[in-house]
C-alpha positions in Angstrom: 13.1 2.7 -21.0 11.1 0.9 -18.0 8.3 3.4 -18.7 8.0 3.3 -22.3 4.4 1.6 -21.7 3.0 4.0 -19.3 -0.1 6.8 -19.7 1.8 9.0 -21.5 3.6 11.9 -19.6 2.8 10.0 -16.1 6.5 8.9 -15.7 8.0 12.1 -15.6 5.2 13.4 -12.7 4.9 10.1 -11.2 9.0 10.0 -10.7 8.7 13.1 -8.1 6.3 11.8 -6.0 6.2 9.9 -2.6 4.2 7.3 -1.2 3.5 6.1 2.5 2.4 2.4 2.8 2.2 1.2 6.2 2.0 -2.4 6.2 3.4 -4.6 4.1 1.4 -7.7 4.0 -1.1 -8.9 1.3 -2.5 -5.2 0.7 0.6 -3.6 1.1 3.6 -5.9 -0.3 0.7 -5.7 -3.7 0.5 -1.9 -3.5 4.0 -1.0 -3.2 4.9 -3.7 -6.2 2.1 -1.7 -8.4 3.1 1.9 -7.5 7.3 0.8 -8.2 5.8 -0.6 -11.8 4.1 2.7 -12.4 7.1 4.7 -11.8 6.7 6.5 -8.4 10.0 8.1 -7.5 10.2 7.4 -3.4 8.4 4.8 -1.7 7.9 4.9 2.5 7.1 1.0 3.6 6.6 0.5 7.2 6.0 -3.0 9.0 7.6 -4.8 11.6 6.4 -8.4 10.7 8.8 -11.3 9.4 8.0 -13.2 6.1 5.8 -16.4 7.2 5.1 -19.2 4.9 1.2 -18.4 5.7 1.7 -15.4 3.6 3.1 -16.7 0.3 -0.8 -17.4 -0.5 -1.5 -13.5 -1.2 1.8 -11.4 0.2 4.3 -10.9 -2.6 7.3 -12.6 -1.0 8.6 -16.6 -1.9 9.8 -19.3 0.5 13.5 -17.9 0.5 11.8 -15.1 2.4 10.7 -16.8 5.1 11.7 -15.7 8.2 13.2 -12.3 7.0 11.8 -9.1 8.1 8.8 -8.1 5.2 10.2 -4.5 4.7 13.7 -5.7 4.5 12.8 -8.0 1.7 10.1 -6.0 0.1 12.9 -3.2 -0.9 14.8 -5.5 -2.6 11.9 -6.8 -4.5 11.3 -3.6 -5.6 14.8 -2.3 -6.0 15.4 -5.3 -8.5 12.1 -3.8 -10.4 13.5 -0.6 -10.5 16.5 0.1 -9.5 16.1 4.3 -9.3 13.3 4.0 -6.9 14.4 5.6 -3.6 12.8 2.9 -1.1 12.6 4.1 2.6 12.3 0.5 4.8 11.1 1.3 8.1 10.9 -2.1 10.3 9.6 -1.1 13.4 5.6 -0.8 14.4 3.8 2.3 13.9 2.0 4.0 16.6 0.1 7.9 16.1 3.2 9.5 16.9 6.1 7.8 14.9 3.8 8.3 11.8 4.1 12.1 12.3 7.8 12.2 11.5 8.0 8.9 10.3 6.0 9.9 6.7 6.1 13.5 7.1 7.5 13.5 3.2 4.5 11.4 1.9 2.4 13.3 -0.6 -0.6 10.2 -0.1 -0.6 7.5 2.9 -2.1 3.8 1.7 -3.0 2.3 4.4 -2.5 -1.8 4.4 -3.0 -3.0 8.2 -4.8 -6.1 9.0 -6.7 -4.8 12.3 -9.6 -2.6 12.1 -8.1 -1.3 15.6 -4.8 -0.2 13.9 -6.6 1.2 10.5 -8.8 3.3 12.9 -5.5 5.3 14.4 -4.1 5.1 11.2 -6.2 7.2 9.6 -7.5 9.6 12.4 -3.8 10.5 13.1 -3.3 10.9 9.3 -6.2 13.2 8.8 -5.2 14.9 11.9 -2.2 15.8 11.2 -2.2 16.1 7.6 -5.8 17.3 6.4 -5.1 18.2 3.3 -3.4 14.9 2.1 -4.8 12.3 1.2 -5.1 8.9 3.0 -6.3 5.6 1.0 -7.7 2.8 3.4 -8.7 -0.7 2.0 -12.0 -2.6 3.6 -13.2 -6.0 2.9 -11.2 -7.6 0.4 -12.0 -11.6 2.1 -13.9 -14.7 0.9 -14.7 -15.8 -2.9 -16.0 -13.8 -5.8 -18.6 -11.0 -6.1 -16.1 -8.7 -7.9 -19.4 -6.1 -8.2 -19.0 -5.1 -4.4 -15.9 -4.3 -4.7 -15.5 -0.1 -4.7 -13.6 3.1 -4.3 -16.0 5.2 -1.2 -15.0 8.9 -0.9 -15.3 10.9 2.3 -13.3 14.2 1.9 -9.6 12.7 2.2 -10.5 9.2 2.9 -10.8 7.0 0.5 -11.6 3.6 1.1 -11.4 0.3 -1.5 -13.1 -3.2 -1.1 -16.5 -4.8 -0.7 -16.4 -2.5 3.6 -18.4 -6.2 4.3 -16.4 -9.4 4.1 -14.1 -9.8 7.4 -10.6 -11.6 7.5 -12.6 -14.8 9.2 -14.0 -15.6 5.9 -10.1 -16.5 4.7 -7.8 -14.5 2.2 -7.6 -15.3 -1.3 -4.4 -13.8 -3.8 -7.4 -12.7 -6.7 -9.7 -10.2 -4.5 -6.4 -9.4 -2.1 -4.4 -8.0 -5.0 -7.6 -6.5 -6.2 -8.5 -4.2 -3.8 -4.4 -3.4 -3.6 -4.9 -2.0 -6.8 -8.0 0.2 -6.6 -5.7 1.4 -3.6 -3.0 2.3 -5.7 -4.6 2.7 -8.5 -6.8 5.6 -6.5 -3.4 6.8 -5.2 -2.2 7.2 -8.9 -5.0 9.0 -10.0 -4.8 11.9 -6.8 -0.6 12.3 -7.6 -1.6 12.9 -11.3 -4.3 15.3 -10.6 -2.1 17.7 -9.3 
C-alpha cells in the first residue's frame, strides 16, 4: 500500500479531504506533489501559465514540459504518483469571483501566486467568502540561506509560511522554494487532521 509509511491512521482521513491550490508554479507545483504523497483524496489546482524552461530551476516540471499548460501537466505528474487521487485541473486565471464556485468544495485554500497584488485578493475573497475555512498563504521564500526566518504566522484563518521579508528580486532558489511549499502543506496537513 502507497501509505504504508504514513502517521498512522492519516490515510484513511487524509483520503476524504480536498485541497484548493491556486497557482501552480514553484510554491504550488511543490505543494500539490507533497499533499498527493500524503494521501489527500481530491486535489483543486488552478493556473493558467504554460511550462517555461525558467521554471525547471524550482517548479516541479522537466524540459518535455515546456510549453505545455502547468495544470495540464501537473495532473499527470500527480496522477502517475497516485493514481486514485481525483485531480480537478482548472487552466484559466482566477479572479474574486471564479474562486467562489471555482473551490467551493475545498475544505483548506493554499495559496501559491507570485504577485503580492493577486495573493491580496486571493485571500480577502477567501476569507470573505469562506470565514470559517482556512486559507494558507506563503511570504518570502527568495535569496540564500537563513533557514531560522523561515515561519508559520497565524492570524485567525490565515496562515502565512516564509521568512514575510525576502522579495522575488533577490532570485529563487529550489532549497528555500520547496521549503516554504512544505510548511504550506505541511500546515494544511495538520488543520485537515485536526478535525
Amino acid at each position: 500500500m502507497m501509505f504504508a509509511r504514513n502517521v498512522p491512521g492519516t490515510a484513511e482521513v487524509l483520503k476524504n479531504k480536498t485541497v484548493a491550490v491556486a497557482g501552480c508554479g514553484g510554491l504550488g507545483s511543490n505543494i500539490a506533489i507533497s499533499l498527493v504523497r500524503s494521501g489527500v483524496g481530491h486535489l483543486i489546482i488552478a493556473d493558467f501559465d504554460k511550462v517555461e524552461l525558467s521554471n525547471l530551476n524550482r517548479q516541479q516540471y522537466v524540459r518535455e514540459d515546456i510549453g505545455k499548460p502547468k495544470v495540464e501537466v501537473l495532473a499527470k505528474h500527480l496522477k502517475n504518483i497516485n493514481p486514485e487521487a481525483e485531480i480537478t485541473a482548472i487552466n484559466e486565471k482566477l479572479d474574486p469571483e471564479n474562486i467562489k464556485e471555482l473551490f467551493k468544495d475545498a475544505d483548506i485554500l493554499i495559496e501559491a501566486f507570485d504577485l503580492a497584488s493577486s495573493k491580496l485578493w486571493l485571500i480577502e475573497s477567501w476569507l470573505e467568502t469562506n470565514p470559517s475555512k482556512p486559507v494558507i498563504a506563503g511570504s518570502g521564500m527568495s535569496g540564500l540561506g537563513n533557514f531560522e526566518k523561515i515561519h508559520a504566522r497565524i492570524a485567525g484563518n490565515l496562515y502565512i509560511c516564509g521568512d514575510e521579508i525576502s522579495e522575488m528580486t533577490m532570485g529563487l532558489m529550489a532549497p528555500r522554494v520547496a521549503i516554504v511549499a512544505n510548511l504550506q502543506a505541511m500546515t494544511a496537513l495538520e488543520l485537515l487532521l485536526k478535525d
